[in-house]
C-alpha positions as CSV (number, residue, x, y, z in Angstrom):
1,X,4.9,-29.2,3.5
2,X,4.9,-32.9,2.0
3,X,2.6,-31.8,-1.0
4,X,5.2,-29.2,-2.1
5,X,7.8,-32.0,-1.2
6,X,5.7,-34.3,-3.2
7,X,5.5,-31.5,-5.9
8,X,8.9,-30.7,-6.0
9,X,10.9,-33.7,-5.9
10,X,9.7,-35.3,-9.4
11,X,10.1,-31.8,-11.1
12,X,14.0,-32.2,-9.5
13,X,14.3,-35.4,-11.0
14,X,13.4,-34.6,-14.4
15,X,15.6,-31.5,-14.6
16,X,18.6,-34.3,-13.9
17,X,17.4,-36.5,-16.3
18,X,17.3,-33.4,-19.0
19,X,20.7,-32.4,-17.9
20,X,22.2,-36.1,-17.9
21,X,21.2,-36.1,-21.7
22,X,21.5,-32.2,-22.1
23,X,24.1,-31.0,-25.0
24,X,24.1,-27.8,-23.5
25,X,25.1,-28.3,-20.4
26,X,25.6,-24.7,-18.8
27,X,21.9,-23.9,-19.6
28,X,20.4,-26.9,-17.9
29,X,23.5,-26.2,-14.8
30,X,22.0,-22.4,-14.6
31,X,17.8,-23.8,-15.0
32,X,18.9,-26.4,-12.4
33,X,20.3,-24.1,-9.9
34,X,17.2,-21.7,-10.2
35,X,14.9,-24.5,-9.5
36,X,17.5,-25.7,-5.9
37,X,17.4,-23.0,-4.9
38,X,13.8,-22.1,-5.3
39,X,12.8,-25.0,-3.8
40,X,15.4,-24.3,-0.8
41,X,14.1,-21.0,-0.2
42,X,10.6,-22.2,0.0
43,X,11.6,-24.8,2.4
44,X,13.1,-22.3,4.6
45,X,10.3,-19.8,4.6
46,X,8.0,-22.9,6.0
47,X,9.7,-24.1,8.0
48,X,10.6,-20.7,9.7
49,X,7.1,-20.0,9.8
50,X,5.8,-19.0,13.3
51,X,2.5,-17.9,15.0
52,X,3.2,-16.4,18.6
53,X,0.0,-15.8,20.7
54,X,0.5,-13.7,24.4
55,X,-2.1,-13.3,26.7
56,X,-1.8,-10.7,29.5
57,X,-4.1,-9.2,32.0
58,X,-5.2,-6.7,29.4
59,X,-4.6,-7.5,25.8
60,X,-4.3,-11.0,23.6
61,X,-1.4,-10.4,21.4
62,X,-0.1,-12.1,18.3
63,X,2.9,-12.1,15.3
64,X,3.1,-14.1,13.0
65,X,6.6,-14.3,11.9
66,X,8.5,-13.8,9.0
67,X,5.4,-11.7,7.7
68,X,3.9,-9.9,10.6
69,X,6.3,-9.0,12.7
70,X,5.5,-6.5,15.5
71,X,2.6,-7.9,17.7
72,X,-0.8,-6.9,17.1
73,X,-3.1,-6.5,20.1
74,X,-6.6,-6.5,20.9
75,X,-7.2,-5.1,24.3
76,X,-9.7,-6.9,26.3
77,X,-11.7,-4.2,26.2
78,X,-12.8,-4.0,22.9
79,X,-12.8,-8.0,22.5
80,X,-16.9,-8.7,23.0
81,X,-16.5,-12.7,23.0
82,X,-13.4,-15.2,22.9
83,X,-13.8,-18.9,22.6
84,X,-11.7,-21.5,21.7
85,X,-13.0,-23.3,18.8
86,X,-12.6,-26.7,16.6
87,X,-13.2,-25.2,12.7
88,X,-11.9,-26.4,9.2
89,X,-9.2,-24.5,7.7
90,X,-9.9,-25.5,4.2
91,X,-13.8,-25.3,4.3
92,X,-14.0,-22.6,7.0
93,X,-10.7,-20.2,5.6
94,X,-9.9,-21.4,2.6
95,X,-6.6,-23.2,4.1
96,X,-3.8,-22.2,6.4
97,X,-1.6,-19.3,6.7
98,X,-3.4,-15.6,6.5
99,X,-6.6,-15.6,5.2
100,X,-9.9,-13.8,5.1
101,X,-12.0,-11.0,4.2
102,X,-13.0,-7.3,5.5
103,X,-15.2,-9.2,8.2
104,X,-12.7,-12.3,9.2
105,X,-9.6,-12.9,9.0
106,X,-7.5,-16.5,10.2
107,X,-4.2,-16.6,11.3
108,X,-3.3,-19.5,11.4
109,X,0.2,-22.1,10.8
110,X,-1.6,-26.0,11.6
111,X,-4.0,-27.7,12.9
112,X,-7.7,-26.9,13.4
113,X,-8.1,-25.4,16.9
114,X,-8.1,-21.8,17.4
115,X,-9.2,-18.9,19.8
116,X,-12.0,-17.0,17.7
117,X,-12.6,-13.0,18.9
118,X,-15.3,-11.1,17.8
119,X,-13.7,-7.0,18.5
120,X,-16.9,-5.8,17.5
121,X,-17.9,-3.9,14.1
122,X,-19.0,-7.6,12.7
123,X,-14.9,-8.5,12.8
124,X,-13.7,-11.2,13.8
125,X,-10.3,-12.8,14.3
126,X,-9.2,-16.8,14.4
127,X,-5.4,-17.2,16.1
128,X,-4.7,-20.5,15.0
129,X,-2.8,-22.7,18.6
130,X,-1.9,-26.5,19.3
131,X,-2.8,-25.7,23.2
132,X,-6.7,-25.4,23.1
133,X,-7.1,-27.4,26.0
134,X,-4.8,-25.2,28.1
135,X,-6.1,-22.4,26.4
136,X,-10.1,-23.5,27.1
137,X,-10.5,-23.1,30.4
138,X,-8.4,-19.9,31.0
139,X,-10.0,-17.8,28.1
140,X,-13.2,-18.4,29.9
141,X,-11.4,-17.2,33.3
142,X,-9.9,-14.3,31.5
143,X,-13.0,-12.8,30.2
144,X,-15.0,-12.7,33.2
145,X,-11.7,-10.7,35.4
C-alpha cells in the first residue's frame, strides 16, 4: 500500500503543478479528477481487502472478500496434508493477493505464514493468516480427529 502511495503521490503533484500553469483550466480540472478518484478507488479496494479463514469439525473454509465472496470449502476428507508454513510470497507466488497455476494457487492479503493443503490430484492451496502460531498446534490436532 505505501509503494502505490509512493507511486501515486508525485504523479498528484505534477498534475497540480500542470494545472497551476495550465491555460486550459477545465481540461487539467476534468484529467485531475480522473486521476483523485482513481487513486481513491484503489485505496478503497485495499484497504477493504479481506481473507476470512473458518475451521470447523469438518471442512476449512475461506473468502476472500471483495472478489470471492461466498466461502469455499475443502472438507477434511479430501484434504490429504495441512501444515502451517513460513514461504515467500514474492519468490514462492509471485506476490500477494490470488495467485497461482492449475496445480497451486495462494490466497493470500500479508505477511508470509500460511496453512498449505494438499486436496489431492497434485493441488494444492496456501490460505495466507497472521495467527500461525494459534493455528500450528491445532491443525496438527485437527487432522488426526
Amino acid at each position: 500500500m505505501y509503494f502505490i502511495i509512493l507511486a501515486e503521490v508525485p504523479i498528484l503533484i505534477l498534475l497540480i503543478v500542470l494545472y497551476a500553469t495550465s491555460e486550459d483550466k477545465q481540461e487539467m480540472a476534468i484529467a485531475l479528477g480522473v486521476v483523485l478518484g482513481t487513486m481513491a478507488l484503489i485505496l478503497s479496494l485495499i484497504l477493504n481487502l479481506k481473507l476470512e479463514t473458518r475451521i470447523d469439525d469438518d471442512n476449512i473454509s475461506f473468502r476472500y472478500l471483495p472478489f470471492i465472496r461466498t466461502w469455499r470449502q475443502y472438507p477434511k476428507a479430501i484434504i490429504a496434508s495441512a501444515e502451517v508454513i513460513k514461504y515467500s510470497p514474492i519468490s514462492d507466488y509471485g506476490g500477494w493477493g490470488i495467485k497461482g497455476n492449475k496445480t497451486t494457487k495462494a490466497y493470500s492479503v500479508l505477511g508470509d505464514e500460511g496453512i498449505l493443503l494438499d486436496v489431492g490430484e497434485k493441488k494444492k492451496i496456501l490460505i495466507g493468516t497472521m495467527k500461525s502460531k494459534e493455528l500450528t498446534g491445532f491443525i496438527e490436532n485437527w487432522m488426526e480427529e
